[in-house]
N, C-alpha and C positions, 0 to 999 in steps of 0.2 A: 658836371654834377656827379657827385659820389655814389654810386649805385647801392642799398639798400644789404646788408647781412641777410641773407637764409639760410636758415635752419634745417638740416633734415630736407632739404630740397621744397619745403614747403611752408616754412613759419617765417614772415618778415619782421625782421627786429626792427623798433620805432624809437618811438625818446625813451630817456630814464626816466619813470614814473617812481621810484622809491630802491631806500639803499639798504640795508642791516648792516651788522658786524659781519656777517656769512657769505652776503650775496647781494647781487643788485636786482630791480626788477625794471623790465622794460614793458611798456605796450608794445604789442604786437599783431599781424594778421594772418590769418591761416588762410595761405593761397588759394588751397583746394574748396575749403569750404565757404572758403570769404563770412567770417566770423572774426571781431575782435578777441583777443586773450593777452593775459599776462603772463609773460613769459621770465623767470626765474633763472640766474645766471651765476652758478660759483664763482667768486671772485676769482680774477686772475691770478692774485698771490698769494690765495688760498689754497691754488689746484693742486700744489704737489703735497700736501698734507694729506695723510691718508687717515686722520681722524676727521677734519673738513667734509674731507670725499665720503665716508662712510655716515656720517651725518646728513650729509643732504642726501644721500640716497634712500637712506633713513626715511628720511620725510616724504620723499615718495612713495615709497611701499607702503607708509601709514598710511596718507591720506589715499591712495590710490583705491583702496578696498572701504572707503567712507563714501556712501551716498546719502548724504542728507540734506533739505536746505539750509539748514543753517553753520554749513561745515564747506569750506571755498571746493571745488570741484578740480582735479586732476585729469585733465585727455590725455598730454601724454610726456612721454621722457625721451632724451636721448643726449650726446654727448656733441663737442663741438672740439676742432684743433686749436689753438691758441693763432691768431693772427701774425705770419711771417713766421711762424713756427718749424720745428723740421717733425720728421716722423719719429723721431725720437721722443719728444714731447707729450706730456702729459696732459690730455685728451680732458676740456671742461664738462660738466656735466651741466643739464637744464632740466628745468621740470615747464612744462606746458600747461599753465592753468586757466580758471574763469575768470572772467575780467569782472571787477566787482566798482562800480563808481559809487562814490560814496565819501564819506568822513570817516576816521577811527573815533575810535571814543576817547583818546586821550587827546584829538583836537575839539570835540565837543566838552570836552572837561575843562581844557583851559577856557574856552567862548563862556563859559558857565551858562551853557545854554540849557543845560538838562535840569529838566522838574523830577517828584516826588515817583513820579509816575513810570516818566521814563526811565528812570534810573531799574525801577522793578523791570518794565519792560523787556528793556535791553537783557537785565541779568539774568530775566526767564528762559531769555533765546539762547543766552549761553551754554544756561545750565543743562537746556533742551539738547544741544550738540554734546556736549559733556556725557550725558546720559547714552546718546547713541555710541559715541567714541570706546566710553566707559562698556556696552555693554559687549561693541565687537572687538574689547579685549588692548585699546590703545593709550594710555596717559600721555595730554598731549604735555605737564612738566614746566608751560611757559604761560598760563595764561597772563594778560597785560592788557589795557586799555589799546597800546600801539599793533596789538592783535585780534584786533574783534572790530570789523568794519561796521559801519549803520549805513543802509541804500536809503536814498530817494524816498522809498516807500516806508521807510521805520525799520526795515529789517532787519535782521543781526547773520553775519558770515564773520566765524572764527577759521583765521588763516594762521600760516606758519606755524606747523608742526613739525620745524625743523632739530628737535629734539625730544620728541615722543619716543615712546618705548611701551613694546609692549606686555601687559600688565603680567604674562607667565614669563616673564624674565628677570627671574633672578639677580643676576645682578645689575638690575634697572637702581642703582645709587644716581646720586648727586654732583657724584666727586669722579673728576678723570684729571689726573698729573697736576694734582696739587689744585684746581680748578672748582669752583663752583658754576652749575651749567642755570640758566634762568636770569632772572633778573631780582634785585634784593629786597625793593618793594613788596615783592608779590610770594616770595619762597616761604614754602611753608618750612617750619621747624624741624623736623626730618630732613629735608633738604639742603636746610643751613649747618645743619648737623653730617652733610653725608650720607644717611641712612637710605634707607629700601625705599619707594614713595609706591604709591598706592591710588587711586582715584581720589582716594579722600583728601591728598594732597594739594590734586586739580579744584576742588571745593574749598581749601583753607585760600588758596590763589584767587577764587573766583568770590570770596568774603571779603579778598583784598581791595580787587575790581569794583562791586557794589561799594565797600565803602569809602573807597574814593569819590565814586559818580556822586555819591549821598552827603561826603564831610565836603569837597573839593580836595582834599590833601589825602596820602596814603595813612595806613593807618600807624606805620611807624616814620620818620623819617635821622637821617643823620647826619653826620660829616662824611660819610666814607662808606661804602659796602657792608665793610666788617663790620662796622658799629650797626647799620641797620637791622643786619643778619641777628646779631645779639639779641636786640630787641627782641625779636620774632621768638628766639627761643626764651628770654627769659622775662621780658616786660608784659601786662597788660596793654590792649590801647584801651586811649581813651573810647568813650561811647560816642559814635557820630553825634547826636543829638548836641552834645557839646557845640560843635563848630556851626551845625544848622539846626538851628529852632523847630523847624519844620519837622524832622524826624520824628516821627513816633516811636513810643517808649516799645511799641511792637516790634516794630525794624530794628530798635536795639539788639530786645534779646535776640533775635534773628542772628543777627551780629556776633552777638558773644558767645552763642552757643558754636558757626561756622570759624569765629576765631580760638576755638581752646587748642593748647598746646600739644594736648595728648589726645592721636587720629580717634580712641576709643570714646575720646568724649564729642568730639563734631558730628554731623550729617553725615550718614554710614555712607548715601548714594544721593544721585543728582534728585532720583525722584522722591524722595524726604524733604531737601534742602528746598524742591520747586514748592512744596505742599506746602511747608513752613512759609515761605513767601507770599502765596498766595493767602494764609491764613492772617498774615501780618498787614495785609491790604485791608484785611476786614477788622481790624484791630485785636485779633487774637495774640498772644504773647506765646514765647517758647519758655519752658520754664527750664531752667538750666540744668545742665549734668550735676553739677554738685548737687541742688538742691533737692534731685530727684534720689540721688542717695543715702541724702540725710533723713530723707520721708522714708525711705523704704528701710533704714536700719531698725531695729529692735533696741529700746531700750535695755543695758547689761543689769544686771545686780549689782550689789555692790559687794564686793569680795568679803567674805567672814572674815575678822580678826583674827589674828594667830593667838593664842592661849598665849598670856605672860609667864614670863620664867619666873617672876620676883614674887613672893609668898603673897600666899592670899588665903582668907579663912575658911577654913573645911570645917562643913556641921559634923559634931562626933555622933554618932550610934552610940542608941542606947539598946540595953538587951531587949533583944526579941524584934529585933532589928528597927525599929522607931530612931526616928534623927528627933534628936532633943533640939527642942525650939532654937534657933539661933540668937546668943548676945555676945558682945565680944568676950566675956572672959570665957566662956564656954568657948572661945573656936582657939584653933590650934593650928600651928603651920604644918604644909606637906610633910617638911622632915618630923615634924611630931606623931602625924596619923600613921606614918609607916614606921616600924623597926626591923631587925633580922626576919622574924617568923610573920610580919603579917600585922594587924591592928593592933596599936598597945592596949595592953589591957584589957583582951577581951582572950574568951575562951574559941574555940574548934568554932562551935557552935555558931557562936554571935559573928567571928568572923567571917564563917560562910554567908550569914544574912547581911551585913554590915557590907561586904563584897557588893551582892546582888543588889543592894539598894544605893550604891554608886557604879550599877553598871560593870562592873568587875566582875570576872568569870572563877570560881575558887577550884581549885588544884585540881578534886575528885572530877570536874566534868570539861575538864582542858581539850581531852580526846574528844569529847561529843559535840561541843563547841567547836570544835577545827571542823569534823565531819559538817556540822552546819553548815560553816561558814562556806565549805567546797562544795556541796552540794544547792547552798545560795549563789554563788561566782557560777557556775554550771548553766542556773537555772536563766542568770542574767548574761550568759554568753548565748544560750539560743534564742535567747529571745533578742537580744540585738540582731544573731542572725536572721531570723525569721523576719525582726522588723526590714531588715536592711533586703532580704529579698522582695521582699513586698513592696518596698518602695522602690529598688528596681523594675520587679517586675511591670509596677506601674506608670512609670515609666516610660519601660517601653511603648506600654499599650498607648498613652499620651500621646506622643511622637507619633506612633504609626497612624494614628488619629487626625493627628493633625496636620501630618501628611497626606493622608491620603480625602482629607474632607476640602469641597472647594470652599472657595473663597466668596462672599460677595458679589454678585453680578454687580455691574455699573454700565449704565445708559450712553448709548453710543453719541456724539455730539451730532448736531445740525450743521455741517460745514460746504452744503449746495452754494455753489456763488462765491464763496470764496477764492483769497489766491494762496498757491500751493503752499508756501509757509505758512500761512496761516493755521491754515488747513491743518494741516500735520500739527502745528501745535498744540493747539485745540485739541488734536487727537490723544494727544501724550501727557496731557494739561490732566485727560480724565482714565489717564492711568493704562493707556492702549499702546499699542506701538502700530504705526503710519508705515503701512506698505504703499508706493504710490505707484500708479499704472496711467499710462497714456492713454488716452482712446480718442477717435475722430468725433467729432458731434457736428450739425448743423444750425442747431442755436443756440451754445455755450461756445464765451470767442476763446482763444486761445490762453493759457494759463490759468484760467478759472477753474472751479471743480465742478465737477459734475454731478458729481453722488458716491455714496460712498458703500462697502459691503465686507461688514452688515449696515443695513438703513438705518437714519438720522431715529431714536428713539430705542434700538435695538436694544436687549440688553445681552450683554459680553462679558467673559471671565475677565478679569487682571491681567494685564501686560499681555491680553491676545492680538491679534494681528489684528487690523482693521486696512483694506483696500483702499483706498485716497482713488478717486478717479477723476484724472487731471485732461482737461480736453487738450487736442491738438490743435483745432482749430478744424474747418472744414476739410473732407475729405478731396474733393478734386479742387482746384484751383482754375478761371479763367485766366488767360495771359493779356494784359493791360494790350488796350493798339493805342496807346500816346507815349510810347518809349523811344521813338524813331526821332533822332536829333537829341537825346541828351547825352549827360556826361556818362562816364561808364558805374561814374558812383551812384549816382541817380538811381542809376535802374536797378542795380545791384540792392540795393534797399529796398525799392518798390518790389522787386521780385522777392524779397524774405518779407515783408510784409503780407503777402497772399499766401507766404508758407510752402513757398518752391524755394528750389537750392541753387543761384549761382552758379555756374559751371565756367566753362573753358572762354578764351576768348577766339574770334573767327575773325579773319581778317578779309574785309570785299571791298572793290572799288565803290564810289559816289558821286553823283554829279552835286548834289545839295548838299550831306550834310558833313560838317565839317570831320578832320582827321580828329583822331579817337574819340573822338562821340558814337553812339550806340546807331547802327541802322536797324537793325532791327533784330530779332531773337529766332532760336531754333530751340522746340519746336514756334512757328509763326503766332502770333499774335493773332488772337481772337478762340486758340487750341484751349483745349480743357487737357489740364494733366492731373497727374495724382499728387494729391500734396506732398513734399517731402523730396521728390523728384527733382532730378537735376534740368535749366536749361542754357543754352551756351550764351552767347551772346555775339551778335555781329558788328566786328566795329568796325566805322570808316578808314583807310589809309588816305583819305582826300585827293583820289588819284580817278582818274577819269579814261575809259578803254576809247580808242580812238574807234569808229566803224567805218569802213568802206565806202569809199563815195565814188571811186573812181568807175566812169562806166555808167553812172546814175543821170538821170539829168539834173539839170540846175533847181528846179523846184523839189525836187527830193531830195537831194544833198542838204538844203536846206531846211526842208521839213524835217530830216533828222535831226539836224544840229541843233535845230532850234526845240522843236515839239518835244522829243524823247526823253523823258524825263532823266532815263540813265545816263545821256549824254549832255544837251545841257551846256554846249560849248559855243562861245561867239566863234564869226565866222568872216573873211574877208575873200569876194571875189575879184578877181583876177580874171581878163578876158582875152584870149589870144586866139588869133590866126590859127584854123586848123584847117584845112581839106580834106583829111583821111574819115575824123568821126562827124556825126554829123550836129550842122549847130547846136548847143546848149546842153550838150554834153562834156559831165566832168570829166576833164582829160591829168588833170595832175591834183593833188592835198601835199600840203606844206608839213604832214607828219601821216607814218607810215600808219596804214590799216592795222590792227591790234596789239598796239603799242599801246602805251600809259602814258598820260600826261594829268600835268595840277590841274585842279580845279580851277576853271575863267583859262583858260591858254586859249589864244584864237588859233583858228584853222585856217587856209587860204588855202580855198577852191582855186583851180583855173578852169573856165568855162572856154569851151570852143565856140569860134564864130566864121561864120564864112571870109574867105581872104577876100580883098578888093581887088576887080578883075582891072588888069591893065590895059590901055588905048594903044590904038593903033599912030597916032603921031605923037612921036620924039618930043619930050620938055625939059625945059631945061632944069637939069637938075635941083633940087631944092635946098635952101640952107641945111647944111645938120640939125641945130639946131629947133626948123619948126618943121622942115620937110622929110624928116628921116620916121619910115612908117616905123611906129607903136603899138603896143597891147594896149587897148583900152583897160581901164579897173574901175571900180568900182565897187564899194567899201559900205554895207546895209547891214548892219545886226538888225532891222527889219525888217528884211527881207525885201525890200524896193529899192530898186537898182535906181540910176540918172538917168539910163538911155530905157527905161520901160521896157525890159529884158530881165529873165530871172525874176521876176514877182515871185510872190504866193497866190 
């Protein structure tokens, strides 16, 4: 049988559990800790690619520095030679992850097993990791159904950030050698376009997600990539509610506000988009970016007419500056009211009045009228400036105001008894950020919460720290005494079930229980240790220490063989002719004193017995066959002879 790949001298590679374009994933087991994990494997004929290589190393460094529950957990990395490889060769890389059982949600989407509910669910738990990702600085770039596990329990674990970047990195684009990186369903417009991507990118992606779980179909689809890409940048989707009745006209705008085109009109951050969600649970609507600017524009004027160039009638002056009622044969065109010097027909006089009563400035006060006018432009130059410092200056004061004023306290949640996702999301649900801390308790079992600080009711700034205290389970642990005779897996469970660690294996003889079955544990069975603490394990080789008999008499020899639980071997006596030692003493065993032998091997004593003393008259010889003297035998794994010799 093919002995088993290791890793690093300690991770066991198992079956393929899942493949990508990138990499394969295997089950696996960590020797040391005897812990399941999934273990992450660059393709073999990806290895010598060094954008591959720097990609999945990529993905390491991201998630490495992520601890959240809803984000798959990284222990550890290292690299592997290529099987029949030489040293020349180009060295695979692994990443050592949590082992996550569970569905994706793109196999819960096809089952069409997901409700109204779970759909939000799942996409809060996204959004939840998103938001931590988002804030220590990572776009993970690829969100997808086929990346976002659901456990057993409901839970949400978003894996493979095998293309994340992070967010102070410039040139975090879309595009390497003519390539779009993602998947087309889910790219946001930036993306499909090449451009810079941003968190809000991760949110147009995770619009995409939600509205799949909610329509069953994405929300664009195509013949080909490129066509779908297009879409993204230039089509509408339709409104889920379209495909499911069920949608609320809520979840729409939800929808369309996470699907706009341009990052400046979607959900700036995870924790907007999570609030909107939850408001849309309660049948609250988003009202859209457009329509938020249409509300907030100003009605314009409507721009003054230009003066027409084509005649039109001018009331004449009459002296003493009076405009004579208007009729038309009284009115006169522009070219009429003006000539060389000024108004026809009128004197100095009337002119200057006839001037000022259309607004016209007459020759004599052209200078003091300029002065005016300079000393009005003056007077409307300071005063804009004055306005415009003022409004600066207030400005400022504003900002520094509203900087430096807090915010709203909000009420820390009730999350005692909870389990740790939970926990934490709740946490972050009411605007907090989930520090979580281990501690031992005696009656909160393992993975449960404890309590939290500050306490359930507190009230807390915005986005402050809040303590998660997650028990460990009990501090010392007893060690089971019914682990003697099982398999080595057996115990290996039972012992992480009390919250001890597994350790080494010890290898000891057995007379009972079978080869690699457990005999028993170091430290011993019935010990208290500390939780978390390693214990070895003793396992049978099914091999049985011979002891000494020689020298012993017959009822001891046999009281060992039989009685002694270490030994435990049948046994066949043999009885011969001795005169040196004296009767019923063992004078030879059929296998040497502290040897090893299998489990059930008989032994064969020879017991001494007095020789039969010879007569004084001659006989005649006796057949061979029935006269020729014998060792008596005698053959009791009960230890009762035929000649009433060697009992117990």
């Amino acid at each position: 049988m093919e002995s088993p790949q290791i890793l690093n001298g300690r991770y066991e590679v198992g079956e393929l559990i899942g493949r990508g374009g990138m990499a394969d994933v295997h089950l696996g087991r960590d020797i040391r800790l005897g812990r399941t994990v999934a273990i992450k494997e660059l393709r073999a004929d990806l290895a010598r690619d060094p954008v591959f290589q720097s990609r999945f190393r990529r993905e390491a460094q991201a998630v490495a520095g992520l601890n959240h529950p809803a984000i798959v957990a990284v222990y550890d990395t290292g690299e592997q030679e290529l099987p029949g490889g030489t040293s020349q060769d180009v060295k695979v890389p692994f990443i050592v992850m949590e082992y996550v059982s569970g569905r994706t949600l793109r196999d819960l989407i096809k089952s069409g097993e997901l409700s109204i509910d779970q759909a939000i669910d799942y996409a809060l738990g996204v959004l939840s990791a998103l938001q931590y990702s988002h804030r220590s600085g990572i776009v993970h770039r690829d969100i997808k159904p086929a990346n976002v596990m659901v456990t057993p329990d409901g839970n949400v674990k978003v894996m493979d950030f095998g293309i994340a970047r992070a967010l102070a990195d410039s040139a975090a684009t879309m595009t390497q050698t003519q390539a779009v990186l993602g998947t087309a369903q889910y790219l946001s417009p930036e993306q499909a376009r090449g451009e810079t991507v941003d968190a809000r990118s991760d949110l147009y992606s995770a619009s995409c997600l939600l509205y799949e779980m909610l329509a069953g179909r994405p929300p664009f689809v195509g013949e080909s990539p490129v066509s779908v890409a297009y879409q993204h940048v230039r089509e509408q989707p339709d409104p889920p509610s379209r495909y499911n009745p069920k949608v609320s006209a809520a979840l729409d705008s939800v929808l369309a506000r996470g699907l706009q085109k341009d990052k400046a009109d979607r959900f700036q951050d995870a924790a907007s988009f999570t609030a909107a969600l939850e408001g849309a649970k309660e049948g609250i609507a988003v009202v859209s970016t457009a329509d938020a600017r249409t509300e907030a524009m100003p009605a314009q004027p409507a721009p003054t007419a230009a003066l027409s160039a084509a005649p039109y009638p001018v009331p004449v002056p009459q002296a003493g500056g009076r405009m004579a009622p208007y009729t038309p044969e009284a009115a006169v065109s522009p070219e009429e009211a003006y000539d060389d010097e000024g108004f026809t027909g009128m004197d100095s006089g009337e002119q200057h009045t006839a001037a000022l009563s259309l607004g016209m400035e007459p020759e004599d006060d052209a200078e003091e009228a300029s002065r005016r006018r300079s000393r009005r432009r003056a007077w409307i130059t300071t005063l804009l400036i004055a306005m415009f410092l003022l409004l600066a200056a207030g400005a400022f004061f504003l900002v520094s105001f509203l900087q430096n004023a807090e915010p709203d306290p909000v009420a820390v949640p009730s999350i005692a008894g909870m389990e740790e996702t939970d926990a934490a999301n709740a946490i972050t649900r009411a605007g907090l950020r989930p520090i979580v801390e281990e501690q031992f308790s005696e009656d909160v079992a393992a993975g449960e919460v404890i309590d939290s600080d500050p306490a359930a009711g507190a009230m807390a700034l915005p986005d402050s720290e809040v303590r998660v205290l997650v028990s460990q389970g009990k501090e010392f642990a007893e060690i089971p005494d019914n682990l003697s005779g099982r398999t080595e897996g057996e115990v290996r469970d039972m012992l992480r079930q009390i919250g001890v660690t597994p350790g080494e294996n010890i290898s000891a003889n057995s007379a009972t229980v079978p080869r690699g079955n457990v005999v028993g544990t170091d430290p011993r069975a019935g010990e208290r240790v500390k939780t978390g603490s390693t214990v070895d394990l003793v396992i049978s080789t099914g091999m049985v220490t011979v002891p000494e008999l020689v020298g012993r008499t017959e009822e001891e020899a046999i009281s060992l063989l039989k009685d002694d639980p270490a030994v435990a071997l049948p046994y066949h006596v043999v009885r011969v002719e001795n005169e040196v030692v004296p009767p019923g003493t063992v004078v030879a065993q059929s296998h040497p004193a502290g040897g090893d032998v299998d489990q059930g091997t008989e032994i064969t004593i020879s017991v001494a017995i007095e020789p039969e003393k010879e007569t004084s008259k001659p006989t005649q010889k006796p057949k061979e066959t029935k006269e020729s003297p014998k060792p008596t035998e005698t053959k009791d794994n009960s230890g009762n002879n035929d000649d009433g010799d060697g009992g117990n």
